[in-house]
N, C-alpha and C positions, 0 to 999 in steps of 0.2 A: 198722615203722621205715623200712625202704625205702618201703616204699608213700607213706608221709609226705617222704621225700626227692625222691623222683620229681614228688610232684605240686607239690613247692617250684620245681623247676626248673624243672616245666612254663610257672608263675606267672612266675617271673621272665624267663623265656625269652619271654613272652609280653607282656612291660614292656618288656622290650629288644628288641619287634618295634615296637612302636608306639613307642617312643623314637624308633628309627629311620628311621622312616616319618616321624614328623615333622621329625626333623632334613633329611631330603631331601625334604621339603616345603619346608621354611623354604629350602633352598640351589636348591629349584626356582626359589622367589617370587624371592630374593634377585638371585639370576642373569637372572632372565627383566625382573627392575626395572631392575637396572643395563643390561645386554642392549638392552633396549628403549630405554631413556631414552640409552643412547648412541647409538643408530637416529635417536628425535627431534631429539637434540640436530644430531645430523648432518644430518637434512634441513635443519633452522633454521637452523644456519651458511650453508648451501647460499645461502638463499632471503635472509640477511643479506648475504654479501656479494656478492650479485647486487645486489640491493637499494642496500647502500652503492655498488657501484659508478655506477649509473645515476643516483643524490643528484649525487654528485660528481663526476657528469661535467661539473658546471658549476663552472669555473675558480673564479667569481667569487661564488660561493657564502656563505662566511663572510661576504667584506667587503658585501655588498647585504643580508644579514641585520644587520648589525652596523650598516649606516645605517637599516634599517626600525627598526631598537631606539634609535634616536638616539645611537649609541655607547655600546657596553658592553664589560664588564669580563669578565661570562660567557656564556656559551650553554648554554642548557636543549633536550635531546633525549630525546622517548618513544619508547617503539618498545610496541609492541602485537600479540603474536602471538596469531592466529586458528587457533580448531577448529571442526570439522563439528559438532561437538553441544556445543561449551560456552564459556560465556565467557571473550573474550580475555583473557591474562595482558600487565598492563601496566606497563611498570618506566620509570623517567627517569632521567637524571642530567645533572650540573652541571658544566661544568670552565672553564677559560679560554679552551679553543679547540674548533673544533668537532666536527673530529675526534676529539679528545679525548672530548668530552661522547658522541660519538657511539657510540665503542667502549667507554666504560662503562658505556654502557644496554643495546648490544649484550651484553659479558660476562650483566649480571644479566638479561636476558632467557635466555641459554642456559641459567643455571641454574636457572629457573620450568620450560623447556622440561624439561628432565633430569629431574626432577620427575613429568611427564607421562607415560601410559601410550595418548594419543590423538597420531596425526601435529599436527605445525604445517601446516594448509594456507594460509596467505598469513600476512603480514606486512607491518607500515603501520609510517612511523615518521611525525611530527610534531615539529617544528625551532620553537620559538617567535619567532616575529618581529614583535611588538605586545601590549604590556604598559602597564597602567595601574594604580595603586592608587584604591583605595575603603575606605572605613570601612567597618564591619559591619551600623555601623547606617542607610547613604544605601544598603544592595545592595538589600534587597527592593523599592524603590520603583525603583528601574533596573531592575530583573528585570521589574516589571510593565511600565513604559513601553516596555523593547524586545519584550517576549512580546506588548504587546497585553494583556496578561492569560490568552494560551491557552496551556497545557498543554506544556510543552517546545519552545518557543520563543525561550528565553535560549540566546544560543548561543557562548557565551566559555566556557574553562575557568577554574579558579580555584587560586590556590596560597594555601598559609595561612601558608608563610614564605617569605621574601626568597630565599631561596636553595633553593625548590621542592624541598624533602627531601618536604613533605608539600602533593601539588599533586592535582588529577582534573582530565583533560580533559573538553571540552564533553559528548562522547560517555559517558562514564563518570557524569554529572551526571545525565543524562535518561534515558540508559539503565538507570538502578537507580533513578530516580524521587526525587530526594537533593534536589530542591528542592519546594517546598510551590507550586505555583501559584493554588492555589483561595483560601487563606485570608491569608497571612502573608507570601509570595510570598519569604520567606529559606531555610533551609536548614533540612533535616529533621536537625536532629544528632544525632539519637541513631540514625539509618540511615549516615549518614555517616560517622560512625564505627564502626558495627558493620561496612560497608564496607568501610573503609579496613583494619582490622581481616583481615577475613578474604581478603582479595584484598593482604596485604603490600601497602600502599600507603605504609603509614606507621603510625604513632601520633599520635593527633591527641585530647588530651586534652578541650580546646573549641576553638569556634570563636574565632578571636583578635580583636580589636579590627579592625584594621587588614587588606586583603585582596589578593592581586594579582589583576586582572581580564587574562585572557591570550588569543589566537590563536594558530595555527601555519601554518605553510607545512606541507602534507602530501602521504604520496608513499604510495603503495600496492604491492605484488607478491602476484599470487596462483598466482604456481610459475608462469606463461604469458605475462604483459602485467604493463607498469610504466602507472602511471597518475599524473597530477600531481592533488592533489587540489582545487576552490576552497577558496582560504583568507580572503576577506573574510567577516567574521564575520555574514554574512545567511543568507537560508536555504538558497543555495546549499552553504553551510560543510558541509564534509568528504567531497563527496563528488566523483566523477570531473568532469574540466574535460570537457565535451563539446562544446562551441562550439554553433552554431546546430542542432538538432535537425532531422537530413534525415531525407529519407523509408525511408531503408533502415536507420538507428541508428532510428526509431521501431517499421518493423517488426519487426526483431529484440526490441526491448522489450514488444511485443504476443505472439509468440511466448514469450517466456519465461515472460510472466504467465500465458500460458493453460497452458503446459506445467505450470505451478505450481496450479494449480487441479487439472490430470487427476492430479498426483500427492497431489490430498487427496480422491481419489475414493475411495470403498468399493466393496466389490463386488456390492452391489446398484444401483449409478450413484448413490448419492448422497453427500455431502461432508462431509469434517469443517468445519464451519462457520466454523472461525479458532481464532486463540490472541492471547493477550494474553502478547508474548514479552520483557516484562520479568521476569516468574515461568515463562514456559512453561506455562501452564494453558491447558488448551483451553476455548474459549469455548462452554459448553452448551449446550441448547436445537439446535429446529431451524425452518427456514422454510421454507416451501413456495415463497412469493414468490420469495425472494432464490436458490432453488436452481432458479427456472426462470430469473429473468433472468443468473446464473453462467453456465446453460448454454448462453441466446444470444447469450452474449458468445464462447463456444467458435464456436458455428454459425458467428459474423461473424469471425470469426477463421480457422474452414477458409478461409470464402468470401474471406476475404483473402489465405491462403498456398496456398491447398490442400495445406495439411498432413495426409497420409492418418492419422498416429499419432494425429491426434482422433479418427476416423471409430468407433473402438468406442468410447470413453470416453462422445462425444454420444447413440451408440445409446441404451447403459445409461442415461443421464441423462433423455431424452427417454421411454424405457419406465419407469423411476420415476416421472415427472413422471405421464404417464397413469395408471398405479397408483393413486394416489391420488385419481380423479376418484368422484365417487358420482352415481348418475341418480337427478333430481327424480321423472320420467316419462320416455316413448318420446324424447320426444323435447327433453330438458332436460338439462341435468347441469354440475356442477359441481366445482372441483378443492378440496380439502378443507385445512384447515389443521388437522392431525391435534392438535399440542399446545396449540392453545386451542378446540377445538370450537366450527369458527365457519366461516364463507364469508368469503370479502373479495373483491370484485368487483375491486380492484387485482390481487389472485393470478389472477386468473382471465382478467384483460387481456395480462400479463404473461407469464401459463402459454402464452397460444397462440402468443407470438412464435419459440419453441424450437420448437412441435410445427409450427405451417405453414414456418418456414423451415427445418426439416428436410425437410417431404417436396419442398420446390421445390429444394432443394441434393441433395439424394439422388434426386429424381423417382421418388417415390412417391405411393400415395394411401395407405396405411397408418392413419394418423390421421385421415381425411377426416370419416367418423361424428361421434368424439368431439370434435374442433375447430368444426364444424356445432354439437352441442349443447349447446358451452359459450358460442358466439357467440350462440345464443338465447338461453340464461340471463342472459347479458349484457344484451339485449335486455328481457328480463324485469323486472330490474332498473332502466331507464330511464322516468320520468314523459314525459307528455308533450310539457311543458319542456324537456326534453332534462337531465333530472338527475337522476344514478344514487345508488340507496340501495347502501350503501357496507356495510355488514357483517349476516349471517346466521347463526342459530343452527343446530348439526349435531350430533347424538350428545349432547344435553343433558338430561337426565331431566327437569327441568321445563318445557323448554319444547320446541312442534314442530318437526322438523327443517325448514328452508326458510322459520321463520319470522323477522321482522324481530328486529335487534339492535342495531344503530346508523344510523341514518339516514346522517350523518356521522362520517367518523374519519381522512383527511389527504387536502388536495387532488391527491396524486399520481395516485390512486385514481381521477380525474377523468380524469386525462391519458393513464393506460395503457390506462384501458378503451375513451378515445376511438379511440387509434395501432392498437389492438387491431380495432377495428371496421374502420376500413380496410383492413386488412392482411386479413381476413376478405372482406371487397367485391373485392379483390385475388383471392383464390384462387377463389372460387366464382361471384363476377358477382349475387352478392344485393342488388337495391337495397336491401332493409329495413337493412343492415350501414352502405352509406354514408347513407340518411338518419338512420340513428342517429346516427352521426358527425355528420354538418352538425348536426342538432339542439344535440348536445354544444357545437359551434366557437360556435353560434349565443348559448349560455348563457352561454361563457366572455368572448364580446365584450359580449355585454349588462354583465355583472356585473365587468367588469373583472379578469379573472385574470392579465392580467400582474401585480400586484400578488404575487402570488406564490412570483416566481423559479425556476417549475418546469420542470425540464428536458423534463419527460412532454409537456409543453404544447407545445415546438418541436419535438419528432419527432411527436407526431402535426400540428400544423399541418403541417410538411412534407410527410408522407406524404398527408393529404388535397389537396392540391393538384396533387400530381399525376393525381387522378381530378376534382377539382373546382377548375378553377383560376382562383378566385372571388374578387375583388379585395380584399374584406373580411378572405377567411381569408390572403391574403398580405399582409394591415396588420396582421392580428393577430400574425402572426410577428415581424414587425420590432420592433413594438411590445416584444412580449414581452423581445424580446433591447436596444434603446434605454432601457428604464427600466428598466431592471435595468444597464445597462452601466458605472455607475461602481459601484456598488458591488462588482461583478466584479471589476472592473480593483484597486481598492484592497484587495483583501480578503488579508489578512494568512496566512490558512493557503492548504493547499493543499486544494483542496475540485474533486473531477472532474465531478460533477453539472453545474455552473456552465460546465467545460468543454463538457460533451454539448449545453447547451444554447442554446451557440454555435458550437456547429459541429453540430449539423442544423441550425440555424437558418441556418446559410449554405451548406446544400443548397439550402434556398429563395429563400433573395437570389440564389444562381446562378442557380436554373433562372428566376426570374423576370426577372432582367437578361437572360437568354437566348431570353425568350419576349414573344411580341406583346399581354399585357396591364401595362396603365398601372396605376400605385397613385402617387397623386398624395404618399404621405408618404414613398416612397422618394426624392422628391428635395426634400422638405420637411417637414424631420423628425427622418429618418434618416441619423445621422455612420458616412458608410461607412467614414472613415478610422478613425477611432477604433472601431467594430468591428472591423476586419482586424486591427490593434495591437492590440486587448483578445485576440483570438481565438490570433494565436500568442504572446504573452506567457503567456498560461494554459497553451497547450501548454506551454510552456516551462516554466514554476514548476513546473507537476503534476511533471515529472520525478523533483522531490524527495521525492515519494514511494514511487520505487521504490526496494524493498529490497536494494541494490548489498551486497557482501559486506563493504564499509569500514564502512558503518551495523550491516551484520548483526550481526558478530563482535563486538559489546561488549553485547549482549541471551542470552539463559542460553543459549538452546537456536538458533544461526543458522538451520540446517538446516529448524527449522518456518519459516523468512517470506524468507529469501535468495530472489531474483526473484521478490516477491508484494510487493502493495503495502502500505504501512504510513499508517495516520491517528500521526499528530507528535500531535497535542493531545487524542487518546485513547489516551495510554500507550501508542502505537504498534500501537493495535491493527490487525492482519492478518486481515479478514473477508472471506469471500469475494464477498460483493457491495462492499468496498470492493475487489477486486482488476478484480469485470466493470468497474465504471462506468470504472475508468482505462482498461481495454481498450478500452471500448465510445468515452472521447473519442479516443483514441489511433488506433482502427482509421477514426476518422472523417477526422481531422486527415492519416492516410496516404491515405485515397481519395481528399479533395478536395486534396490537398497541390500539385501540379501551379497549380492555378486558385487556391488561396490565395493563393501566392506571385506570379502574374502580377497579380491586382489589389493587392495592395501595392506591386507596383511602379508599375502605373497611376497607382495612388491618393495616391502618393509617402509610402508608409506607415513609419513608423518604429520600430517596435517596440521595445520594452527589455527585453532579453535577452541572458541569460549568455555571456560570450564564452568 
């Protein structure tokens, strides 16, 4: 009987250990929720009325919104708070005035913060000052006319009633992908409302007949710097007012893209290859191409700041890069494309710009061997034509390795392997290297490759001209960049290739205005004006696609693509050769920036660009 009593208590005693244990579990969570969410909510107040202060340090504020609205009745204010790893929480409201409107987006923004177990690190608010209605059924055919038809280029927000209870900003729109561009070019609603839905936006049972088509005047704080944002609804919209792009805000923007590439390094030197940061998935697969020229956009990037914190990052990248090379023979080799079992004479053009302007930046010979045997494989590869078979097979069970696989497969391939060859004639003094090249230049004027638009095409003409500065290969350049230049100047997205290749290509117009050979098409032929205007306007638009934290913060995960570049009409994809090529027009546009800018003024150039 005892025995049975004892071991009752023991039981119970042992119920009301674990009772208790949870109940100071639960007043752990409880306390450490409120605790904390009172921390956020504090910093967020902080960063609010910092914020509201620097809005309305302009007197005149209300009434210049209230005549951009043609006179009204209310004012509509978002406020949008940003996290390091998650998407921004964004609330609005409505009142007669703006202050008003302003402090009660402010309150329901505190309470989304309070909510939160992550700091608020910045805070954007958006004041609407341009409103139009639309039917439902005239939106998709205005979405296509102002997109162009690409890919998150409508760049208005949208309210579904009059009095914006249930409204998304432009950002909100494209950043969760809520519009259909490919097919229908209207509104994905049943995303849009799962949306709305789970981000407290509203409840939005359908889409309603009738639409308000809207902009904002927007202001940014990231706890450091107030920023005004552009508010004309082009593709400038929402991001910092920068005015003309000098050479020191370009370099800073080149530094921070390469800083953002060495922090998606591994620790074998190679990269996480991107994310697609409207889901946060990281982008699979991997390239061999794209992770040598990533890496000589780092090299052009020391050689631009001499930034020493690349100097291990590029080691690792450049000893991966070799890693990967396999020997034909003694005296042969090539660099491998491990997940398609295959050669590509592009990879291989490409691969050597990392490994020779490493050892001239660091002054070594280290690589001297295997950049020799890749230049002959190169070599290998070219007819007597001057025309390189373009892809080989490697590690294939049915067929030999180093045997053919594609004669052709993209004319890039053409132009890396040409830039590639000089740059080789460069380091070792091999004629065989530049008469490859001339061969190549020789093919691409025969056969008309300007038709192409390839950027590979004016960095290697450029670079051959400076060992052969041969009247031909300096019209093929002009050329190149001349029939391609309206479609540049008009081209709707932001696309940096188009940048790079106009700006090597006006390494060449330099060095040849600077030198004692004629080309009778630079002064009959060639609109230098409208090149200089096409060249920094490009610089200019490209801007838009850097990933500024006001864009970040409304995509899942900021922290993957914040200073890395984004493609707008590939769901924002953030790839690491879309981050080199912006570096690589970017770092061009700062070296020749000096000389840009004195022949536009010569030239009495005008360019059209964001003030």
């Amino acid at each position: 009987m005892d025995k049975k009593v004892k071991t009752k208590t023991k039981s119970n005693a042992g119920f009301l250990a674990a009772a208790l244990i949870l109940i100071a579990a639960a007043v752990v969570v409880l306390y450490a929720h409120t605790f904390n969410g009172g921390i956020q909510a504090a910093g967020f107040e902080a960063k609010a009325r910092a914020l509201k202060e620097y809005v309305f340090s302009d007197k005149s504020l209300e009434k210049n919104i209230g005549e951009e609205l043609g006179g009204t009745e209310t004012y509509t204010v978002f406020i949008s708070v940003g996290y390091e790893n998650a998407r921004a929480d964004v609330v609005s409201a409505t009142k007669p005035n703006l202050n008003g409107a302003w402090d009660s987006a402010a309150q329901k923004a505190h309470t989304a913060v309070s909510d939160r177990v992550a700091d608020a690190v910045c805070i954007r608010a958006d004041i609407v000052n341009n409103k139009q209605t639309m039917s439902h059924d005239d939106f998709p055919a205005y979405v296509k006319s102002l997109s162009r038809g690409e890919w998150g280029y409508f760049r208005y927000g949208v309210a579904f009633d009059s009095e914006f209870k249930t409204a998304l900003l432009e950002a909100e729109l494209n950043g969760n992908r809520l519009i259909d561009y490919k097919d229908t070019f209207g509104f994905r609603a049943k995303l849009v409302k799962e949306y709305m839905k789970e981000y407290n936006r509203g409840s939005l049972k359908s889409i309603p007949d009738e639409l308000i088509l809207f902009s904002c005047r927007g202001y940014f704080y990231d706890g450091e710097n107030f920023y005004t944002l552009a508010d004309e609804p082009n593709n400038n919209y929402g991001r910092r007012e920068v005015g003309n792009l000098d050479k020191d805000y370009m370099t800073d923007i080149v530094t921070r893209g390469a800083n953002y590439l060495v922090n998606l390094q591994k620790s074998d030197g190679a990269y996480i290859y991107g994310y697609f940061p409207i889901t946060d998935m990281e982008i699979p697969d991997y390239n061999i191409l794209r992770h040598a020229g990533t890496t000589w956009s780092l090299l052009q990037t020391y050689r631009t700041t001499g930034d020493k914190t690349l100097t291990e990052p590029i080691r690792k990248a450049v000893g991966y890069l070799v890693g990967e090379a396999a020997h034909k023979d003694e005296n042969t080799a090539y660099i491998i494309e491990r997940k398609d079992n295959e050669i590509k004479i592009g990879a291989n053009g490409i691969s050597l710009l990392p490994i020779l302007d490493y050892m001239e930046i660091f002054d070594t010979d280290e690589y001297d061997d295997i950049a020799m045997k890749i230049g002959n494989g190169i070599l290998e590869l070219q007819d007597g034509d001057g025309r390189f078979y373009h892809v080989l097979y490697y590690n294939e069970s049915e067929h030999d390795d180093f045997s053919g696989k594609e004669q052709f497969r993209t004319v890039y391939y053409d132009g890396e392997a040409t830039f590639a060859l000089v740059k080789l004639y460069d380091r070792f003094g091999d004629e065989r290297f530049l008469e490859g090249a001339k061969k190549a230049m020789e093919l691409f004027i025969k056969e008309d490759y300007t038709s192409y638009r390839d950027h590979w095409l004016s960095y290697a003409a450029n670079e051959i001209t400076k060992f052969a500065p041969d009247e031909k290969y300096f019209e093929f350049g002009l050329r190149n960049i001349q029939v391609n230049l309206d479609k540049i100047r008009n081209q709707g997205v932001q696309t940096p290739i188009t940048a790079e290749l106009l700006l090597a290509g006006f390494e060449l117009y330099d060095r040849l205005k600077n030198s004692d050979v004629h080309v009778e098409y630079l002064g009959n032929g060639f609109d230098e004006k409208a090149f200089i205007e096409t060249l920094i306007e490009r610089a200019d638009y490209n801007i838009n696609a850097f990933a500024y934290p006001e864009l970040a913060m409304y995509l899942k995960n900021p922290s993957h693509i914040v200073n890395g570049f984004v493609t707008r009409n590939d769901s924002f994809r953030c790839r690491i050769d879309d981050v080199q090529h912006y570096i690589g027009g970017f770092i061009l546009y700062v070296r020749n920036y000096g000389a840009i800018w004195e022949y536009a003024s010569e030239l009495g150039a005008k360019p059209a660009v964001a003030e």
